[in-house]
N, C-alpha and C positions, 0 to 999 in steps of 0.2 A: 706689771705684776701679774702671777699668775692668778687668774680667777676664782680656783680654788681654797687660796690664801686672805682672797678678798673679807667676807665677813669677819674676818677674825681681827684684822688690820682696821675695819671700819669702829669693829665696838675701842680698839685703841685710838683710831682718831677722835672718834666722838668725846672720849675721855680727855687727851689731849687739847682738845678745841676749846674746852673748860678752863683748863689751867692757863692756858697761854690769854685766851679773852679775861682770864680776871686779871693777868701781867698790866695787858695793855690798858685795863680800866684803871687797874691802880697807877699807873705810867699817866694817866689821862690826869686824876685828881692828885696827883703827887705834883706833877704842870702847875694845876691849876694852886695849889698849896705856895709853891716857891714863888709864880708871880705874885703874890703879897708881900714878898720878901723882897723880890730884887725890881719888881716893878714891870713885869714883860708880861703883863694880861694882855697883850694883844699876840705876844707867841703862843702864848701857854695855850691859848682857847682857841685860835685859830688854827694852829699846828697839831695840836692835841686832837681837834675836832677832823680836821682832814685825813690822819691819821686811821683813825676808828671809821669813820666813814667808808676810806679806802678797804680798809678790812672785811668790814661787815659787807659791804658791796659785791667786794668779792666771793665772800661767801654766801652768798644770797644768789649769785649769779651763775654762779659754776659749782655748783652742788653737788654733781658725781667727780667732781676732779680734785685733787688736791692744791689747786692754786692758791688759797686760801690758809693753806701753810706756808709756801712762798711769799705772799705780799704780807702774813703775821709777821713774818722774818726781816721782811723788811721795815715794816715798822716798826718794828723795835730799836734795828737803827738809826731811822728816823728820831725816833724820843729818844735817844740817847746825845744826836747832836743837837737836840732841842734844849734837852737840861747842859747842855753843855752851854750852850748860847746863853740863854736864860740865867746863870749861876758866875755868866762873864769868865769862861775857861775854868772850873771847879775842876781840878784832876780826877777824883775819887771818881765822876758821873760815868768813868769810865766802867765802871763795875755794872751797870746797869746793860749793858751787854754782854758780861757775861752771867748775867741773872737770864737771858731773854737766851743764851744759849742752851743753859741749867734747864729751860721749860721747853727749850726744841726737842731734846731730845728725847722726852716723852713720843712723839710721832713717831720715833724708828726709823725716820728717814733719812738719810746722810746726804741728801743732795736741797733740803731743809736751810741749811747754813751757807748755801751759796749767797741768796739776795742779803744778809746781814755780811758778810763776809768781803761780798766788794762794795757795799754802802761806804762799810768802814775805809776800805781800801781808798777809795778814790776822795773820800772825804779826808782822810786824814793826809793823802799823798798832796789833794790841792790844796788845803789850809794848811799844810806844812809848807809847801812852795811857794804859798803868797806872803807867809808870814817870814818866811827867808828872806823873799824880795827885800821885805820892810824892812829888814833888818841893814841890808848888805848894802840897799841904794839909796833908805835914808827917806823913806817912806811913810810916813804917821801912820796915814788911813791903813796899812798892809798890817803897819807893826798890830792896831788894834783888834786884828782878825782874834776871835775866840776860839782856840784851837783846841788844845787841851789845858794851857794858862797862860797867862797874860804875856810872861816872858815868851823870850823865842827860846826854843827848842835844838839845840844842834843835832846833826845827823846820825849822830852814834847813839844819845839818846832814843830820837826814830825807833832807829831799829831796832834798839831794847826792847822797845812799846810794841811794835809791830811784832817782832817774837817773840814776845809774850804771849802775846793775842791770837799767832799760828799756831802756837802750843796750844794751846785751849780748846780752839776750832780742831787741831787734828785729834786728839783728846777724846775731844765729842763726837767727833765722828767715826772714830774706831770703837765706841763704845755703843754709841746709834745699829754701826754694823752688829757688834754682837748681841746686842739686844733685837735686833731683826732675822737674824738667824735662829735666834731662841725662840722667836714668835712662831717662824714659819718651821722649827724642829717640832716644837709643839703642837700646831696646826697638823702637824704631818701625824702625830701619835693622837691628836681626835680625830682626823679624817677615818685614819685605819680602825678606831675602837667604833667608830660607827659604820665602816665597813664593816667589818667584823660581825658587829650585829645584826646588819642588815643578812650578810651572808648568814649567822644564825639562826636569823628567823625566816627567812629561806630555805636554809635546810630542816629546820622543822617542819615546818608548811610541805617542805616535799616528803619529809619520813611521815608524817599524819597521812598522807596521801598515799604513800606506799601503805601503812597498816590498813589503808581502808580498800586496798584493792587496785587501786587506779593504776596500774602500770605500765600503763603509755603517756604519762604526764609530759611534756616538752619542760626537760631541766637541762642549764647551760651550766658547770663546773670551771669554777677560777680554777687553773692548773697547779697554785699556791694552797689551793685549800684543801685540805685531807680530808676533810669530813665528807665533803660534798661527793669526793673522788671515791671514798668508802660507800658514801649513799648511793652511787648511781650503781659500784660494782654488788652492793648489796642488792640492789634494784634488779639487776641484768640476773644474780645466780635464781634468784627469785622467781624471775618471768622465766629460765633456763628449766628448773624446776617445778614450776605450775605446768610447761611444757610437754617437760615426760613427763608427769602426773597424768595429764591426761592424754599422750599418748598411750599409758602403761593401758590407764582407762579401757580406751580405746581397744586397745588389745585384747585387755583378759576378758570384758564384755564380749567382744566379737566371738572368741571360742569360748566362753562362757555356752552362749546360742548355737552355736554351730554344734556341740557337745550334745546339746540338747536336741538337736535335728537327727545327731547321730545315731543316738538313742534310741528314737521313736521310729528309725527308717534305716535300721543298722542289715535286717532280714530281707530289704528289697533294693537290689540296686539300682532300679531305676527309677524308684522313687524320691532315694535319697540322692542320687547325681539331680535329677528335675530339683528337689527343697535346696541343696549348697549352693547351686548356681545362683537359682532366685534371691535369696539371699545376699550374697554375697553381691549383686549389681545390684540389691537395694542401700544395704549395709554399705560399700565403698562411693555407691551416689555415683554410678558408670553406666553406660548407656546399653551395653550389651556384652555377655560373656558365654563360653562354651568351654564344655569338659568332654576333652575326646582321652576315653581309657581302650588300652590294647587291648583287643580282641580275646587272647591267648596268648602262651607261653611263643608257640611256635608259630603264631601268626607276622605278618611284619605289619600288619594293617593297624591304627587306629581310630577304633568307631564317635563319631561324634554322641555322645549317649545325653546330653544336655545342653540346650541354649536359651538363653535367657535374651529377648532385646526390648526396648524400647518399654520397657513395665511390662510385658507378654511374655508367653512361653513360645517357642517357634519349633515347629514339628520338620526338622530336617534331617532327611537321611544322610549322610557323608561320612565319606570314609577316607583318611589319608594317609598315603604309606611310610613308612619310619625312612627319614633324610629326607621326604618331599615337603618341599615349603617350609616355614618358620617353623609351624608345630612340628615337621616333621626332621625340622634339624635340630630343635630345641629339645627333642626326647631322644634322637642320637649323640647330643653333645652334653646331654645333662645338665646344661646349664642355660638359666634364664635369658631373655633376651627382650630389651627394655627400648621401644622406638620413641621417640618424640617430634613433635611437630610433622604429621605424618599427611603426606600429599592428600587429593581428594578422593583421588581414583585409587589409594594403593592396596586397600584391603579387598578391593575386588581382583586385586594382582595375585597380590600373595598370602594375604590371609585364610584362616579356613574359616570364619565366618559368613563370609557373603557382602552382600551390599549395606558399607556406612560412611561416612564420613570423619573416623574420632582425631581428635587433637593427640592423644599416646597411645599407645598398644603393647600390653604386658605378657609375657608369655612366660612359663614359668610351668617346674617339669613337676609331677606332683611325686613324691619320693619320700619313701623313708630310707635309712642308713644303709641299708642294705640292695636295694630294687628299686626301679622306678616303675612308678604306677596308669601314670597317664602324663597329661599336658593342660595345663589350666588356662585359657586365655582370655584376656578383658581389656576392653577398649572403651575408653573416655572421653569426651567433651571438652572436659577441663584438665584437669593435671591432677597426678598421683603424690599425694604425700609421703615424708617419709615414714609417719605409722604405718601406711596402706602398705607401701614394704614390707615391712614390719609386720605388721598381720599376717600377711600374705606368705611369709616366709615361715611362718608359727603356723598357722591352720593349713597349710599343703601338707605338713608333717601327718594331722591328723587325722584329714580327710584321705591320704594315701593307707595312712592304718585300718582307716575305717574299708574303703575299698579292698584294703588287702585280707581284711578280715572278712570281709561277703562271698572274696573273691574262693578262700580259703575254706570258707565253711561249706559252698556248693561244690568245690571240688572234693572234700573230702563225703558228702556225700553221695557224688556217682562212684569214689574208690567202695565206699561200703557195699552199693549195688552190687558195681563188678563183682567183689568178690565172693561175695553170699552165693553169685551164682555157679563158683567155679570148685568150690569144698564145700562140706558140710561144717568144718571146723568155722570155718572163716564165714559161712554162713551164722553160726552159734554167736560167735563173736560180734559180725553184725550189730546179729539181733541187741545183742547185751550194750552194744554201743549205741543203737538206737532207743534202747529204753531208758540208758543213761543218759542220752540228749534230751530227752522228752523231760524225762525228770528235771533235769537240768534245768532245759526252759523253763518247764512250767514254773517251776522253784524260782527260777528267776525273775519273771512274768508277778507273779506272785508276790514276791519281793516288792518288787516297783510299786504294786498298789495299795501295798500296806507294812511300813515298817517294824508295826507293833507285831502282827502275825509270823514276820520271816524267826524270828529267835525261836517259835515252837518247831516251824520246820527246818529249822537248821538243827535242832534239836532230833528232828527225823532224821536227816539225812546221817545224822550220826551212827545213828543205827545200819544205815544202808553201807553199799561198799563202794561206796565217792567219798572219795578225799576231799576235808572241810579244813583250811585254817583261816584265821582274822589276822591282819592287823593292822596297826595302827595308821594315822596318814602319812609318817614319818615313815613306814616300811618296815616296823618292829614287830615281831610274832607278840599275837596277843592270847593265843588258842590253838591247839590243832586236835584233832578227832584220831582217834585208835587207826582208824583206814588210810589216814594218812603219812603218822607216823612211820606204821609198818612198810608203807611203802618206801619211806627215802632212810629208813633205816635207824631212825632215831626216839628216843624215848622225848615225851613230853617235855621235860624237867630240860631236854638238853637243847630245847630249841627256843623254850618262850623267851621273851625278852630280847632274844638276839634280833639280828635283819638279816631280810628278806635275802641278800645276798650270798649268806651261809649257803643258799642250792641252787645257786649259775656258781661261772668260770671267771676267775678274775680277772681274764682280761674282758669281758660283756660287762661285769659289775664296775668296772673304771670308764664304761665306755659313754656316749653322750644318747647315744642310743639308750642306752637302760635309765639314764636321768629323765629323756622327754617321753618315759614307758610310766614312771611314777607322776612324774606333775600331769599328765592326762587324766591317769589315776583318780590324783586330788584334786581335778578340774571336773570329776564325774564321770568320764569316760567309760565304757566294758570293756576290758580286754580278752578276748575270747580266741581259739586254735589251739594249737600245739605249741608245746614250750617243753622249752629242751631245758632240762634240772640234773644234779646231782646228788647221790646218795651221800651217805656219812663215809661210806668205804669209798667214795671215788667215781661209783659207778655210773655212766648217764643214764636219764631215764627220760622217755620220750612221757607226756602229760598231754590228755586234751581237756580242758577247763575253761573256767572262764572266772575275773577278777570282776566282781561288782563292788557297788560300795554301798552303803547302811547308811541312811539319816537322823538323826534324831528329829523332835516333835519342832523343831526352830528351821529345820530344809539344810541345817548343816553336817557337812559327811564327818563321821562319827569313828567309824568303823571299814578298812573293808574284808571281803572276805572273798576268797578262790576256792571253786567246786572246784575240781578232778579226777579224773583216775587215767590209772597207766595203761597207754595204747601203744606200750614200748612191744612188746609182742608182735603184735596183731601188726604194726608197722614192717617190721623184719618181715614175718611171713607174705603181707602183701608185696613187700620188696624180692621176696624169693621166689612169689606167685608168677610176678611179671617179669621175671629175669628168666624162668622158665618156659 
């Protein structure tokens, strides 16, 4: 029998063991009852007694096995040709075997009815053959065998008695069967409800586990159980999710800071190439990186202007030319270029840093949409994650803006030099541009150390003739000033509320380029140069300005706002100055 069936069959034995031992006590003193009657106290007590002895012995002896239903079995046959003997052939005592089959079948077990079954068999087949003899050869002592009655018995009766009797045993034991089938269908439906349970209270114990955080808990899922199959795929989007949570983290923090370096060292380039680097081989936890930015337009060299190694600054000259080596194929192919598991001697080969040993080497072209700005390279220990990517590929964006705007603003002031020196007009204009930057800055400058005060001087500037509008984070006009309207040709009424979009060209305003120009924006960002706008009639108009933004008393951006005025002129004639 299967083991799992076992205690369910034992509380039926134990039950059964009951019934059948009271059979055989009553079978004992029923004995003992008819020797007063027919005079067989020496059957009755000794037969009787051997009998229960036999039993109880057995079961006293073999206590995990069923034998003890076997020899009850047979005892019963036993005291059936007891009372048969004892009663001198009584037919009826025949009933008394199937009263002891009546109580077998409580066991469930169909192989229960063997030992009564051929008791009966060989008992009835010899006492019928001896009492035959008696009959046929004339026999006393045969004819007085006690069989089932006094007479002899012929053959066709026999086997009436006898199939009667296999009727009954098959009976019973097709019924034995179904009744042990039921036991172990039912065993089978509380195994599973206690499976079941178990597995409920397992997957509770693991969803408690999951709400408290634990999400490396070791959970094994029956392939039958949904629940469980739900909880782990609930488990997996979770930990998927806590993931980029805090890659996202990872990120907007990272240019969060970098924004901020931008800010305070946007007027010195080499101060802010020395602050990104350092950073950024603090920030990505890398042993050493360098920013090599070209030269010039028309140079092919790129100067190494930053290196960061081992938590130090390293003062090294180098220069490497555009297609030489990694950096200088990664800034003619424009695309990144990612080594791993990288030899010991290699970055003394081909790298442009110098002497290291690192585990990866990132190189990666620093760019915006339009131009590429330098070459960013960082070398690790350990291995680059995929936010470090990710970062990496967000703040190149920035920090090329940021370069391209330093790069922009000192170029356009040696064009103002030149030209001041070559007309008087373009000298005027200069001037008026230079006082306009000044103002600018300072108003800017200004800005930054005190939010509450910029609204009075914005309120100046209104006055002056730089173009002033606000708006919102979302890109929405919130405000514009008389100076500005007139220049893009619109009345007040016709702009507020709209976006920012109304003056570019739609295909810049659809482009991914003008989307990573506002989330810098709303990350804090200045955007300051030349920016090409349109009138209401169509017209371009070249702006030099700058987008800052406005905090409220909590450090959150509120507002922003773009100074400008139009250097759409002054650009034409410098263009016509140097075409001359």
């Amino acid at each position: 029998m299967d083991n799992k069936y076992k205690p369910f069959f034992d509380q039926i034995y134990n039950k059964s063991n009951r019934v059948l031992e009271t059979l055989l006590i009553g079978y004992f003193i029923f004995g003992i009852g008819i020797a007063f009657i027919y005079d067989t106290f020496l059957v009755g007590v000794l037969v009787g007694s051997l009998n229960l002895a036999l039993y109880f012995s057995a079961k006293f002896l073999f206590k995990e096995t069923r034998l003890n239903q076997y020899i009850g079995s047979l005892v019963a046959g036993i005291f059936m040709a007891q009372f048969i003997y004892q009663m001198h052939g009584l037919f009826e005592m025949h009933f008394t075997a199937f009263i002891a089959i009546i109580a077998l079948i409580a066991y469930q077990n169909k192989y229960a009815f063997i030992p009564q079954f051929l008791l009966v068999v060989i008992h009835h087949s010899i006492f019928a053959y001896i009492q035959y003899l008696g009959s046929t050869e004339g026999i006393e002592s045969y004819q007085q065998i006690y069989f089932t009655q006094l007479d002899y018995m012929d053959f066709s009766t026999f086997l009436f008695h006898a199939g009667l009797y296999s009727v009954g045993i098959a009976i019973a034991v097709a019924y034995t069967y179904q009744l042990e089938q039921s036991t172990k269908a039912s065993a089978e439906n509380i195994i599973s409800l206690k499976n079941n349970e178990m597995n409920i209270q397992s997957n509770i114990d693991f969803a408690n586990e999951i709400a408290k955080g634990n999400l490396d808990l070791e959970f094994t899922a029956n392939e039958n159980d949904k629940l469980a199959i739900a909880l782990l795929n609930m488990r997996e989007n979770i930990r998927e999710s806590a993931l980029r949570e805090k890659q996202e983290k990872f990120i907007t923090e990272g240019i969060a800071e970098v924004s901020d370096i931008v800010r305070s060292k946007v007027n010195d380039l080499e101060s802010l190439s020395d602050s990104i680097v350092s950073y950024l081989v603090n920030y990505l936890d890398a042993n050493q990186a360098g920013l090599f930015i070209r030269k010039d337009d028309n140079s092919d060299e790129l100067e190494l202007k930053a290196c960061y190694a081992y938590q130090r600054k390293k003062f090294i000259n180098k220069s490497i030319m555009i297609g030489e080596g990694l950096v200088g194929q990664c800034y003619l192919e424009r695309e990144r270029i990612y080594l791993k598991d990288v030899p010991s001697n290699y970055m003394q080969i081909t790298s442009g840093l110098g002497e290291s040993s690192p585990r990866e080497i990132l190189i990666l072209p620093v760019k915006t949409d339009k131009e590429i700005i330098g070459i960013l390279e960082i070398a690790t220990l350990k291995k680059f994650e995929d936010k470090h990517h990710k970062f990496l590929n967000r703040v190149s964006e920035t920090i090329a803006a940021t370069i391209s705007s330093s790069k922009l603003t000192q170029k356009t002031q040696i064009l103002l030099e030149q030209s001041q020196q070559q007309t008087e007009e373009m000298r005027a204009q200069e001037e008026e541009m230079r006082q306009n930057m000044e103002e600018l800055s300072a108003t800017q400058e200004e800005m930054r150390r005190n939010s509450s005060i910029a609204e009075n001087q914005l309120k100046a500037i209104s006055n002056s003739n730089i173009g002033m509008i606000e708006f919102d984070t979302s890109g929405n006009v919130l405000d514009a000033n008389q100076n500005f309207c007139d220049a893009m040709k619109y009345s007040k009424e016709q702009i507020v509320g709209r976006h920012h979009r109304m003056f570019v060209s739609d295909e810049y305003s659809q482009s991914e380029e003008y989307s990573h120009f506002w989330d810098d924006l709303r990350n804090g960002l200045i955007k300051s140069g030349e920016f090409v706008r349109y009138k209401s009639d169509g017209e371009k108009v070249i702006l030099y300005g700058a987008y800052s933004v406005i905090r409220n008393d909590y450090g959150n951006i509120e507002k922003i706002i773009k100074l400008a005025f139009d250097i759409t002129e002054y650009t034409t004639n410098s263009k016509a100055v140097q075409q001359s």
